[in-house]
Every structure is written in C-alpha cells, then in structure tokens.
N, C-alpha and C positions, 0 to 999 in steps of 0.2 A: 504494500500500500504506500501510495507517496504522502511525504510530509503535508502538502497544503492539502491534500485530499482530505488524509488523516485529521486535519487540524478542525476543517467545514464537518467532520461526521460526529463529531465531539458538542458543536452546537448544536449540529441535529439531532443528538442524542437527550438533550437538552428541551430542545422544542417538543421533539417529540412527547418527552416524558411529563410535561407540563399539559401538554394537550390531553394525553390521556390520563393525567387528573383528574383535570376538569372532566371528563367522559366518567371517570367512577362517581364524581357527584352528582354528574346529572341523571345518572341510572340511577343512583339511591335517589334521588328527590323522585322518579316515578315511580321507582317500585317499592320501597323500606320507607321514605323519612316521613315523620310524622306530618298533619299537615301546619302546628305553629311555626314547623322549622324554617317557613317558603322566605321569609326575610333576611335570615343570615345567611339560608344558603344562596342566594341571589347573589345576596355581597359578596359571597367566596370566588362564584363563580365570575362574577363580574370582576375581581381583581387579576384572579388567577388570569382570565379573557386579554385583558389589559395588558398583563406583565407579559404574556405569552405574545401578544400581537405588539410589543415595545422589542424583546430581543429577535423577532422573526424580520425587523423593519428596519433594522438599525445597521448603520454604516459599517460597522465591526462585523454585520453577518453579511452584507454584498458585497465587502471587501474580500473574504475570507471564499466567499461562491466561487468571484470573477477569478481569483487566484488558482482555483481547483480547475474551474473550467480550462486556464490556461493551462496549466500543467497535466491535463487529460486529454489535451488536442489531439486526436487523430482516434483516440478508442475507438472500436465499434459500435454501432449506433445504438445495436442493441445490447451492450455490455451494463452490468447494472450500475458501473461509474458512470458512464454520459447517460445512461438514464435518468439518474438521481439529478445529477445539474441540471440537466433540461428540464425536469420538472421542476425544480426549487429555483429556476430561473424563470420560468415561468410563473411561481407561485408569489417570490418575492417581486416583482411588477405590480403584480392583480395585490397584493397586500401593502404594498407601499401607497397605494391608490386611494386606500380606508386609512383617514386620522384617528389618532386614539380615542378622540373625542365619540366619533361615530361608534365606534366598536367596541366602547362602555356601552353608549347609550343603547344599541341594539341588544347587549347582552340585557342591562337593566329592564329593557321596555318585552324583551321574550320572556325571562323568567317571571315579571309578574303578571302579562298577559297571559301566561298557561293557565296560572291558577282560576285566573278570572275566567277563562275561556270555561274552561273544566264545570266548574260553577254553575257557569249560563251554560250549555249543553245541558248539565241534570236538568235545570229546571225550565229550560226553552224560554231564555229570557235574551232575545239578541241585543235587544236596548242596552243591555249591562254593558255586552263584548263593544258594542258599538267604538266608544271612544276608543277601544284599545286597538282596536281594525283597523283605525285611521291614520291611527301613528306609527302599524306596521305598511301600512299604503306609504306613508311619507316618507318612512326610511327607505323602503324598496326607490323610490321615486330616487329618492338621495343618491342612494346605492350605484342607483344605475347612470345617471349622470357622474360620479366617481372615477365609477370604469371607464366611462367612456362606448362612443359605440359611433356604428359608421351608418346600417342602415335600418334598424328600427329598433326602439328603446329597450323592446323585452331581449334583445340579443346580446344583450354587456350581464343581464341574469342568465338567461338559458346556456351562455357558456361556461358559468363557473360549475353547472354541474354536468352538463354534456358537452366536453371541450370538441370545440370547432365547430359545433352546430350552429344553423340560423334557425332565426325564427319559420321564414319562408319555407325552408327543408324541412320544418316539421309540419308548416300546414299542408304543403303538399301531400306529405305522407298518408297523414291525417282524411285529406279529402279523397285520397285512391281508397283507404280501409272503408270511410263513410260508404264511398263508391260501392262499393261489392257488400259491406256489411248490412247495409239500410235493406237491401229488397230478400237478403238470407234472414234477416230477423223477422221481416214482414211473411215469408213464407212459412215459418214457422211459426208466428203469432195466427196464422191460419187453420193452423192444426190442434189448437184447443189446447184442451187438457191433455195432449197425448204421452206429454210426462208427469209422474206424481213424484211429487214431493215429501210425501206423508210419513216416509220413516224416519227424515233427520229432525222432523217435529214431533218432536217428542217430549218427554219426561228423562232428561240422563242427567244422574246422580253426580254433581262438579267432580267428586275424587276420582273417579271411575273415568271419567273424561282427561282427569290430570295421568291418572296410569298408561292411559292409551294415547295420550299428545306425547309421552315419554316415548313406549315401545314403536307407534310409528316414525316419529323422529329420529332414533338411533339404525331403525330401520332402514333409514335413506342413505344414512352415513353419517349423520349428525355423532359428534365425538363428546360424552357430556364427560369424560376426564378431562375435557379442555371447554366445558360450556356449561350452561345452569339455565335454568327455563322456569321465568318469574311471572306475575301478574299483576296485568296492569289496564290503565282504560283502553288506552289506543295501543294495538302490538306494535313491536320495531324490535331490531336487533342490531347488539355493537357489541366490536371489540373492543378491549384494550392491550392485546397483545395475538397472534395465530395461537396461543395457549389459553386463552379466555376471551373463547368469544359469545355470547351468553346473547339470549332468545327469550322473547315473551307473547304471549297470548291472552283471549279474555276469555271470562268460563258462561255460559249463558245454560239457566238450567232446562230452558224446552227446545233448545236448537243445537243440534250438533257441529255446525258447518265454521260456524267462526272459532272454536277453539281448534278444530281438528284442522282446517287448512290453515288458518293463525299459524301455528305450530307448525305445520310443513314449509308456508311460505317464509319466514321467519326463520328455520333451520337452511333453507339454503343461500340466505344473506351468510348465514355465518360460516357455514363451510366452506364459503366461497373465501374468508378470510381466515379461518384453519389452513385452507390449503395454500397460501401463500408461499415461496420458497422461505426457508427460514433465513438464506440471506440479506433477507430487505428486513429484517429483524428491525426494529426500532427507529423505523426510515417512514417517511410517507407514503414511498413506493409499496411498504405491506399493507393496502388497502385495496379495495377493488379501482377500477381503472373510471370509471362515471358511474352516477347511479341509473342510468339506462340498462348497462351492462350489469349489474350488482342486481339491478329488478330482472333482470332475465336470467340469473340463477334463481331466486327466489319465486319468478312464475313458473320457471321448468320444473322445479320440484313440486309447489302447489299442482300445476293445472297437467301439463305433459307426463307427467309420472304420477302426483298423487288423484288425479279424476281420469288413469286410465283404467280399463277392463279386469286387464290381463294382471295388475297391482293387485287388486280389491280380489280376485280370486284368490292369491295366495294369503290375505290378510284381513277381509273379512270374518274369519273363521275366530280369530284374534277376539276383534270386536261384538260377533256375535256372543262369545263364554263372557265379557265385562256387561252385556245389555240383553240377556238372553229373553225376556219378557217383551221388551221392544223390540227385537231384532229377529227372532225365529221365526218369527211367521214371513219373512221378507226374505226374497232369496238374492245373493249377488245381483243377479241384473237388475233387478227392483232397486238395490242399492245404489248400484252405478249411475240407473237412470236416472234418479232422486236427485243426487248429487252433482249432476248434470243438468238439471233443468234449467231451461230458457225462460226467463221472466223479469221483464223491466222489475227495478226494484228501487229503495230510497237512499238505502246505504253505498258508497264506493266498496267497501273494504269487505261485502257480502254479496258482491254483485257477481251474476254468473260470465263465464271466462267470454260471452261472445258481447253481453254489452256494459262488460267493465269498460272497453275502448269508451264507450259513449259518455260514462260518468268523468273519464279525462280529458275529452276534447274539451266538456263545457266548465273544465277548470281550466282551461289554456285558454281560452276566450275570456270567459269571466276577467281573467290575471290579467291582458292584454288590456282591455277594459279599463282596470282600475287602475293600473301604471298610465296609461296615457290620459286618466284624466277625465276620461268619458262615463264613467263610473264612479261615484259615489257611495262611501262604504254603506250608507243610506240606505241607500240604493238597492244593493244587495241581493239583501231575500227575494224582491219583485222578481228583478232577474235572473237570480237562480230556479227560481219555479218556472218561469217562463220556458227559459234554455230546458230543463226537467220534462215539459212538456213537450217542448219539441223535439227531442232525440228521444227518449224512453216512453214519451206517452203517458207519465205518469207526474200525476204534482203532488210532493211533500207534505202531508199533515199540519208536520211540525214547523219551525226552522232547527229544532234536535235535529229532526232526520234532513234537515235541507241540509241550508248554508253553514250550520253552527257542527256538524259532523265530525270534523277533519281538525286537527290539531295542526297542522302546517302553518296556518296565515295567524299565529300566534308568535311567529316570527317573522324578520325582512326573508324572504325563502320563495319568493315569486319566479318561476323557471324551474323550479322542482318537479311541479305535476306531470309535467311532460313527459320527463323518464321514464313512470309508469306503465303505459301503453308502447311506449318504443321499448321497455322491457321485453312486451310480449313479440313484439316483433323479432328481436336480438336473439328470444329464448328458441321460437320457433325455426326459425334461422341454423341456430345452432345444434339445437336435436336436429333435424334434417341430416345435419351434413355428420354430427357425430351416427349416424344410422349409413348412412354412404360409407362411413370409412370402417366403420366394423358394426356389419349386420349382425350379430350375435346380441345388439342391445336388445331389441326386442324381444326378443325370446326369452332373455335375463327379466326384462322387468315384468314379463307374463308369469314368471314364478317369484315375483314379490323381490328380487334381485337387483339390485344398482350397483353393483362392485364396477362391473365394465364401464358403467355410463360415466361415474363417479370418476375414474382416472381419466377420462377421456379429459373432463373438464379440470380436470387436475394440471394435468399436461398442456392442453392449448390455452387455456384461460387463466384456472387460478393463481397459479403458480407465479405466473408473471406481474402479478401484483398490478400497478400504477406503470410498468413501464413503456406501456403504448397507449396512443389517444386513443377513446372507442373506434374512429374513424380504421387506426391502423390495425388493431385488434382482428375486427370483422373481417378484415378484406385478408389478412395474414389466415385464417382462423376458415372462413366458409371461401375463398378466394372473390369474392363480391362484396359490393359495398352493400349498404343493408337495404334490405326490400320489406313491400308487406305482401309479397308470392310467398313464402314457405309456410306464414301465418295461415294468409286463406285458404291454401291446398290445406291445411291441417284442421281447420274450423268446418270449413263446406265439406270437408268426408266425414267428419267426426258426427257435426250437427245434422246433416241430411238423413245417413244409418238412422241417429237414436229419431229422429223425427219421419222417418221414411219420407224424403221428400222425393 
C-alpha cells in the first residue's frame, strides 16, 4: 500500500466509523429507545451529522484525496484503489456543496419530523405533519439548488441516489412500463375475482409469524450470525458493518403478507451488504452501489423468488405445521394464488408486484411537483387522491393510508422514490440473465433452494460493493443498459397463467 494512499484510508476509516455511529443511533431510536429519549437523541445525532460532515469537507481531507489520487495514476479502473478515489472524489464535491449550517438543520428538522410524522399517521391528522412537510419541501428546494443542476431541478436529487440518472430517463422508463402495464392491469381487473385472497386474511398468532419471518429469511441466505431482525412501524434494513447487517419488519395480527415479504424484502437489502468483499471493509465502497440496485436485490428476493410456485412448494409445508387451522384446508396453489393477487390497493409497501410501479410513478410526480413549486404541501392530500385515482382506480379513506403513509418526506430525501420501481426493473433484468448463465437456478429455487442464485449475485453484484455507477454495473452484469423488457416478459407470463388471460 502506498504512503498517501495509506494516509487518505486512515480518515476514511475515520469517517466511516462516525457514520456508522450515527447509523447505531438511529436504528435504536426506531427500534429500542424509549419515546422521551427523541430530544437528546436528535442532538447526538445532529452533532455526530455535523462533526462527521466538518472532517469529510475539510481541506486536510481533499488534500490528502488529491494526493492519493496522484500517487494511484494509472491503477486499473477497476482496482479497489481508483475505485475508492473516484468515489470519494466524487463524494467530497457533492459534500463540499452542503454548508454545515444546512446539514445540522436537515439533521434537526428529520429527526423531529419523524416523530411528529409517526404521531399524525396513528391518528390521520395531516394538519399536525403539515408545517413539518414544508420545511422538508424547502430544504429539498435548498438542497437542490446547492448541487447545482443543468436540466431540470429534481436531477441534482435523483443523482445522489441513482448516480448518473436524469430525471427524463426515468420518465421515459416510466411511461414505456405505464405503456404495457395500464391495458395488463385493465385485463385482469376484467377477470373478477379470479384470484382469492382469503388465506393471508386471517387470524396468525404475531410469535408464530416472528418464527416463520426467521426460518424463511435464513432460508434465502439471510446470515443472522451477522444480522438481527427487529420491529418496527415502517421496515428498512442497515448495516453497520458486512458482519451486522440487521433487518426489520411489522407484525399485523389478520394479515400475513406485510410481515412475511417485510422480512424477505428487507433480508435481501442486507445480504446484499453481507456479501460485500471484505476488502472495502470500513470504506464507502462496502455498500450497495445506488438504491435502485440495493431495491432490486431486495425485490428479487421478495417478488422473483419469494411469490414464486416452485419456492412455496418446498416451504409451505413449513408454514402450514406454525398455522395448521388457517392453513390446511388451503393447498399450495391456493396459496400462491393469494399471495399473488392483483388489486389496486392504499398502501405502497403492501401493494401487489404488478401495481407497486403505479404507487411510485405518483411519488415521482407528486416530488417533481413540490420541488418546482407547483405544489403546495397544502396541497397534498387533494393531489394525492386525485393521482390514486387515476393510476389504481382507487381513493384513500384516510390520509393514514394516503399521503401520511410513507416515512421518506420526513426528510430532504426527494429522488428516493424512484429507485423503487427501477429496483424492479434492475431485479428482473438481473434474474433473466443470472437464469441464461446457469439454468440450474430454477430448478434450485422449485425445491425451496437459492445457494446457486445467491453466489451468482455474490459474484456479479455484491461483492463489488460501490465500485461501479448503477449505469456500469448493468451493462458489465446483463451486457445492456437497463430496460423494462425482462420486467414485462416476467409480469405478462407470470400475470396472464395465474389470471388465464
């Protein structure tokens, strides 16, 4: 290792370790701390934010980069030395761009708008959340002028989590999936009731539900000597290290679907950052590469393995001995179908795999909206029922189940939603082509198996942590840049069978 190299992996080591502080507080503040604690832990976290975003900005850390960088000239592009610089050259730009000032204040105004968020959601009171909506609208607004940007506002946010994306390339996307998805939904909203639903509605006992979010989860490959699997309102999964990377779900006592895919989708964020090489150990590079990519291990393990056939055969049988009152009289395909069903719905985080897309488009409109100004946080609810209406057919009750749902816009975090649906895109993308290069996955995962699948994405994916943009990932990975073809060949075979279209 060379000296300047050496000397930049020391502050990174550094940053790093600070960042994932702050990441152990803010998992105790959802899952463990009481709720008097939201005040002091606020200020921790807003310090730690501060000190962390002072030494990652500071002339002694671009001094120390530029230095590395030069004494690295010529490495391979893909060696993890010029990967590391090129991202932390990358990083410290876009960080140099945020004043301290800003990146208190955003820490200050997320950690106490969660609580308040949280609050109004129980009690569907969006007047409460109101003011704090507005101030997360204004930082985003802030945010994005910061960056900087060349041809439209939401493109200085959609690239800090999907680098090199435009906004345009995702509405494109977007309007080809609308393209083909609108008249596959409409033909199956033709067909009635041709799927029931009626055995994941049920009566299941929380603990019995928490045994079986375990044994499916380790089942996929989830490592719980390296993870823990907590609860909480809204799931999400973070590491703080490829040896702790820990997963959460919520328990719902008549519906089976949101703890059991919670728990799937949510174990394959984390694997994804288990499987990391242990070389990027305490580097930025040991994280997933965008959350588009990060959401399309965590849709393939929900939707592409855990809502397939051939899975539920081998592990049903599981489920049936923990639910045997609910569940005997139901056979597999009952199950499968269930679990399957097509039906606009209220919830994002419950919506079925064909019009999840639709609950994100009208979050990247809404986002679009409120950054430029055209939108008023006011405003809101109307719009979101409206938008409700016109892609799923269905309007909200509540604003619980509308616009107050989602825990994201309780931060500046506008360009996030996006990811989501380009997740499913990236996922399906990717199984396709891990199935091309060794057909024996299917057959693995018809008898409840993912060992094959699992290293596939170990080897082209995980492993390389952060050291490709999503851009070079895909094209290195399926040899094409990303489409929504492998998605739709995957939905119109899957949906048309169970629907007999």
């Amino acid at each position: 290792m060379t000296p300047k190299y050496a000397a930049l992996l020391e502050k990174v080591y550094e940053i790093h370790d600070l960042n994932k502080a702050t990441a152990v507080l803010s998992w105790d503040k959802e899952v463990n701390m009481p709720p008097a604690g939201l005040t002091a832990r606020v200020q921790q976290m807003t310090t730690l934010s501060r000190f962390t975003h002072l030494l990652s900005t500071s002339d002694e850390y671009g001094a120390l980069l530029e230095d590395a960088a030069g004494e690295l000239d010529g490495l391979p592009y893909d060696s993890n030395e010029a990967s590391l610089v090129r991202y932390l050259r990358r990083s410290y730009e876009d960080a140099c761009k945020l004043p301290p000032d800003f990146v208190a204040r955003s820490a200050e105004v997320s950690g106490q708008a969660r609580a308040v968020w949280a609050k109004a959601r129980a009690e569907n009171d969006f007047a409460a959340y109101q003011p704090w909506l507005e101030q997360v609208i204004d930082l985003c607004q802030e945010q994005a002028e910061l960056y900087g940007y060349e041809d439209e506002k939401y493109d200085a946010l959609l690239d800090k989590y999907e680098f090199g994306m435009k906004t345009a390339d995702v509405r494109a996307i977007f309007d080809a999936v609308k393209a083909e998805l609108i008249p596959l939904r409409q033909a199956i909203a033709e067909r009635g009731t041709a799927v029931d639903d009626a055995p994941v509605h049920q009566a299941f006992a929380i603990d019995k539900q928490k045994e079986f979010a375990r044994y499916i989860t380790e089942a996929v490959g989830y490592d719980y000597a390296r993870g823990h699997l907590g609860t909480v309102v809204h799931p999400f999964a973070t590491s703080f290290s490829r040896d702790d990377a820990r997963i959460t779900t919520r328990w719902y006592p008549d519906f089976l679907n949101p703890s059991l895919f919670g728990a799937l989708h949510e174990s394959g964020h984390a694997m994804y950052e288990q499987g990391t090489h242990p070389d990027l150990a305490r580097t930025p590079l040991a994280r997933g590469t965008s959350l588009g990519i990060h959401e399309s291990q965590s849709r393939l393990m929900e939707n592409l393995v855990g809502r397939s056939l051939g899975f539920w055969q081998a592990h049903y049988p599981k489920l049936q001995s923990l639910f045997p009152q609910q569940l005997s009289r139901y056979t597999v395909d009952d199950f499968y179908r269930a679990i399957n069903k097509v039906q606009p719905s209220f919830i994002r985080v419950e919506a079925d795999e064909l019009t999840y897309n639709f609950h994100i488009i009208l979050r990247f409109e809404l986002e679009q909206a409120m950054l430029n100004g055209e939108l008023a946080a006011k405003e809101l609810p109307a719009a979101w029922n409206a938008k409700m209406e016109e892609l799923l057919g269905v309007v909200p009750p509540t604003d619980s189940q509308g616009c107050l749902q989602d825990v994201h816009w309780t931060r500046p975090g506008f360009g996030y939603f996006p990811t989501y649906a380009l997740g499913n895109l990236y996922a399906a993308q990717f199984f396709a082509t891990a199935v091309t290069q060794n057909p024996a996955i299917p057959d693995e995962l018809n008898q409840g198996q993912t060992a094959s699948l699992l290293a596939w994405l170990r080897d082209n994916i995980h492993q390389h942590g952060r050291k490709f943009t999503p851009g070079e990932l895909v094209q290195r990975v399926t040899g094409q840049p990303l489409s929504h073809a492998a998605f739709m060949r995957y939905a119109t075979d899957k949906f048309s069978k169970l629907y007999d279209l």
